[in-house]
C-alpha positions as semicolon CSV with decimal commas, in nm:
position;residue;x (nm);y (nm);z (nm)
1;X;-1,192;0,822;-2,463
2;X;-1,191;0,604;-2,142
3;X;-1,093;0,219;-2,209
4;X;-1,054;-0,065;-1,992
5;X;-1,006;-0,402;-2,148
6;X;-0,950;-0,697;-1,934
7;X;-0,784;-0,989;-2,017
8;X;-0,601;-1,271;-1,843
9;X;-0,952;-1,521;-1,824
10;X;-1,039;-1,901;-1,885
11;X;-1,135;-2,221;-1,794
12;X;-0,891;-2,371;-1,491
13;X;-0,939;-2,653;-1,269
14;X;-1,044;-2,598;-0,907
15;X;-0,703;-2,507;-0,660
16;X;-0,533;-2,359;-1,003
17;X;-0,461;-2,023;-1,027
18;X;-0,570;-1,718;-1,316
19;X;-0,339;-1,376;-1,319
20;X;-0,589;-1,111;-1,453
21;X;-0,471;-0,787;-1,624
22;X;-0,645;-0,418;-1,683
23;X;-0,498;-0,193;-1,939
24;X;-0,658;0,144;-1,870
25;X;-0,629;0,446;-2,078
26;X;-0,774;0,772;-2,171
27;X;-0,810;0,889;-1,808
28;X;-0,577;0,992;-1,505
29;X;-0,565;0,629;-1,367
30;X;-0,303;0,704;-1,122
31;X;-0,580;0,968;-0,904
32;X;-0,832;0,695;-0,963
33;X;-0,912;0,404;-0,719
34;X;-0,936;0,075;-0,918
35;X;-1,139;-0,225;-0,858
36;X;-1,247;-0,557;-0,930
37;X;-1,575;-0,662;-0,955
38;X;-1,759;-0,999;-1,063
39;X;-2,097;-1,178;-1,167
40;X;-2,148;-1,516;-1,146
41;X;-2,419;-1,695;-1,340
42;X;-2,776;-1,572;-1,184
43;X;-2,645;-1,375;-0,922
44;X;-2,584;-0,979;-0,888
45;X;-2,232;-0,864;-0,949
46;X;-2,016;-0,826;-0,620
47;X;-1,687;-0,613;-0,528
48;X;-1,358;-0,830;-0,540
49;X;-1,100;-0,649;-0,424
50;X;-1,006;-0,254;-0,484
51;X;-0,681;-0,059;-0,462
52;X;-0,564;0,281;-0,362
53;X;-0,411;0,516;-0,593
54;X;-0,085;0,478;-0,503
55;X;-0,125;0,083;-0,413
56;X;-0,100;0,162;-0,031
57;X;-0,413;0,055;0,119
58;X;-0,619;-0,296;-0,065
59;X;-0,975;-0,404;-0,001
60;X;-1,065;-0,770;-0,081
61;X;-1,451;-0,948;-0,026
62;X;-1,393;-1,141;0,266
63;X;-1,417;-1,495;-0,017
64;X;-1,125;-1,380;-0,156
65;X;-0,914;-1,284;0,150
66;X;-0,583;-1,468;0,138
67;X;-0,650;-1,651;-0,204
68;X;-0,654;-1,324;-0,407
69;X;-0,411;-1,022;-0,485
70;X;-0,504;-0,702;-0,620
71;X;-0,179;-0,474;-0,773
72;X;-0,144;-0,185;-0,980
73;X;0,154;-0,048;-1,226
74;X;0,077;0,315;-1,289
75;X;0,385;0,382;-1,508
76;X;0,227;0,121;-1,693
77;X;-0,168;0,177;-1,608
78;X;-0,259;-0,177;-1,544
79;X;-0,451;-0,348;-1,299
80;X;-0,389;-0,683;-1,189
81;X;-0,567;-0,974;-0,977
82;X;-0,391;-1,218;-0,910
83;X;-0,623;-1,529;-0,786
84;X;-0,459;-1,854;-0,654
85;X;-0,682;-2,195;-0,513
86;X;-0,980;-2,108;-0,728
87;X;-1,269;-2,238;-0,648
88;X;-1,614;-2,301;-0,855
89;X;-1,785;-2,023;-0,662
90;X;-1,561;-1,801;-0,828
91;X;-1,670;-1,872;-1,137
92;X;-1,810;-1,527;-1,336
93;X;-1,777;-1,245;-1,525
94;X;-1,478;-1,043;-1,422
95;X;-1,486;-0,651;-1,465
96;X;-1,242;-0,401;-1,380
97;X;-1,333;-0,042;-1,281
98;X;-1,218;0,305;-1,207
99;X;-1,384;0,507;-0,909
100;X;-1,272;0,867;-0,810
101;X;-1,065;0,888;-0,483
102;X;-1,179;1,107;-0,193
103;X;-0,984;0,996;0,046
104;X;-1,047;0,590;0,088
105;X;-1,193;0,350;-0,154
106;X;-1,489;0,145;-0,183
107;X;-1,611;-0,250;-0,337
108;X;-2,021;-0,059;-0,340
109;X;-2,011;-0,068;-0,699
110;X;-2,041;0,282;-0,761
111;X;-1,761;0,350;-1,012
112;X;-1,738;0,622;-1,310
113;X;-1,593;0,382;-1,552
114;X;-1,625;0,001;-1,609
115;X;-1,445;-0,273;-1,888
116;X;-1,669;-0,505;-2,027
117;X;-1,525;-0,792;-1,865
118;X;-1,354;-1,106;-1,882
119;X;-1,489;-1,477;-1,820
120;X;-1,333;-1,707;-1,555
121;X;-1,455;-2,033;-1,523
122;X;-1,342;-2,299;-1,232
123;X;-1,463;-2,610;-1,243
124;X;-1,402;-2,923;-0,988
Protein backbone atom coordinates (compact mmCIF):
# COMPACT_ATOMS: atom_id res chain seq x y z
CA UNK A 1 0.00 0.00 0.00
CA UNK A 2 1.05 3.65 -0.85
CA UNK A 3 2.34 5.73 2.35
CA UNK A 4 3.59 9.08 2.74
CA UNK A 5 4.13 10.37 6.21
CA UNK A 6 5.56 13.74 6.71
CA UNK A 7 7.34 14.88 9.44
CA UNK A 8 9.88 17.57 10.26
CA UNK A 9 6.88 20.38 11.54
CA UNK A 10 6.39 22.94 14.50
CA UNK A 11 6.10 26.08 15.94
CA UNK A 12 9.35 28.49 14.96
CA UNK A 13 9.77 32.08 15.23
CA UNK A 14 9.53 34.29 12.14
CA UNK A 15 13.27 34.37 10.00
CA UNK A 16 13.91 30.66 11.63
CA UNK A 17 14.12 27.90 9.58
CA UNK A 18 12.00 24.12 9.50
CA UNK A 19 13.76 21.04 7.38
CA UNK A 20 10.70 18.91 6.35
CA UNK A 21 11.01 15.17 5.48
CA UNK A 22 8.71 12.57 3.24
CA UNK A 23 9.25 8.93 3.69
CA UNK A 24 7.42 7.36 0.75
CA UNK A 25 6.82 3.77 0.23
CA UNK A 26 4.78 1.19 -1.44
CA UNK A 27 5.12 2.78 -4.91
CA UNK A 28 7.93 3.41 -7.61
CA UNK A 29 8.85 6.89 -6.13
CA UNK A 30 11.85 7.27 -8.21
CA UNK A 31 9.33 7.48 -11.82
CA UNK A 32 7.13 9.70 -9.73
CA UNK A 33 7.31 13.57 -9.59
CA UNK A 34 7.04 14.72 -5.92
CA UNK A 35 5.62 17.78 -4.48
CA UNK A 36 4.84 19.97 -1.78
CA UNK A 37 1.77 21.40 -1.15
CA UNK A 38 0.18 23.59 1.78
CA UNK A 39 -3.09 25.07 3.47
CA UNK A 40 -3.09 27.76 5.58
CA UNK A 41 -5.91 28.49 7.99
CA UNK A 42 -9.15 29.52 5.72
CA UNK A 43 -7.54 29.46 2.59
CA UNK A 44 -7.39 26.68 -0.31
CA UNK A 45 -4.29 24.56 -0.36
CA UNK A 46 -1.49 25.87 -2.83
CA UNK A 47 1.62 24.09 -4.68
CA UNK A 48 5.04 24.74 -2.85
CA UNK A 49 7.56 23.53 -4.71
CA UNK A 50 7.81 20.06 -6.89
CA UNK A 51 10.74 17.98 -8.11
CA UNK A 52 11.66 15.88 -11.06
CA UNK A 53 12.28 12.31 -10.85
CA UNK A 54 15.68 12.34 -10.98
CA UNK A 55 16.03 15.86 -8.98
CA UNK A 56 17.05 17.70 -12.26
CA UNK A 57 14.52 20.23 -12.88
CA UNK A 58 12.57 22.10 -9.32
CA UNK A 59 9.42 24.19 -9.34
CA UNK A 60 8.86 26.53 -6.34
CA UNK A 61 5.50 29.15 -5.86
CA UNK A 62 6.99 32.28 -6.60
CA UNK A 63 6.56 33.05 -2.16
CA UNK A 64 8.90 30.59 -1.69
CA UNK A 65 11.52 31.34 -4.40
CA UNK A 66 14.93 31.75 -2.78
CA UNK A 67 13.72 31.02 0.90
CA UNK A 68 12.78 27.37 0.14
CA UNK A 69 14.54 24.08 -1.15
CA UNK A 70 12.92 21.13 -2.43
CA UNK A 71 15.39 17.68 -2.60
CA UNK A 72 14.87 14.17 -3.05
CA UNK A 73 17.00 10.84 -1.95
CA UNK A 74 15.63 8.01 -4.02
CA UNK A 75 18.00 5.34 -2.64
CA UNK A 76 16.38 6.42 0.36
CA UNK A 77 12.71 7.58 -0.97
CA UNK A 78 12.44 10.76 0.91
CA UNK A 79 11.39 14.07 0.13
CA UNK A 80 12.68 17.02 1.67
CA UNK A 81 11.83 20.94 1.97
CA UNK A 82 14.01 22.69 3.29
CA UNK A 83 12.47 26.31 4.31
CA UNK A 84 14.78 29.09 5.72
CA UNK A 85 13.40 33.02 6.83
CA UNK A 86 9.92 31.76 7.55
CA UNK A 87 7.49 33.95 7.62
CA UNK A 88 3.77 33.94 9.27
CA UNK A 89 2.20 33.62 5.83
CA UNK A 90 3.69 30.38 5.70
CA UNK A 91 2.01 29.17 8.34
CA UNK A 92 -0.25 25.75 7.32
CA UNK A 93 -0.75 22.42 6.80
CA UNK A 94 2.11 20.87 4.92
CA UNK A 95 1.42 17.80 2.55
CA UNK A 96 3.64 15.93 0.43
CA UNK A 97 2.53 14.22 -2.81
CA UNK A 98 3.35 11.91 -5.63
CA UNK A 99 2.18 12.80 -9.30
CA UNK A 100 3.01 10.57 -12.38
CA UNK A 101 5.75 12.01 -14.74
CA UNK A 102 5.04 12.60 -18.43
CA UNK A 103 7.62 14.45 -19.25
CA UNK A 104 7.64 17.80 -16.83
CA UNK A 105 5.98 18.33 -13.56
CA UNK A 106 3.33 20.37 -12.20
CA UNK A 107 2.32 22.53 -8.48
CA UNK A 108 -1.90 22.17 -10.11
CA UNK A 109 -2.63 19.89 -7.43
CA UNK A 110 -3.51 17.04 -9.39
CA UNK A 111 -1.49 14.23 -7.79
CA UNK A 112 -2.31 10.28 -7.46
CA UNK A 113 -1.16 10.07 -3.95
CA UNK A 114 -1.10 12.53 -0.96
CA UNK A 115 0.34 12.25 3.08
CA UNK A 116 -1.84 13.58 5.48
CA UNK A 117 0.30 16.32 6.38
CA UNK A 118 2.32 18.04 8.80
CA UNK A 119 1.65 21.45 10.76
CA UNK A 120 4.07 24.43 10.53
CA UNK A 121 3.40 27.29 12.43
CA UNK A 122 5.51 30.80 12.22
CA UNK A 123 4.73 33.27 14.32
CA UNK A 124 6.31 37.01 14.65
Amino acid sequence: QVQLVESGGGSVQAGESLNLSCAASGYRFSTYCMGWFRQAPGKEREGVAAISPGGGSRYYADSVKGRFTVSRDNTKTTLYLQMNTLRPEDTGVYYCAARMYYGSCSLDGRNNYWGQGTQVTVSS
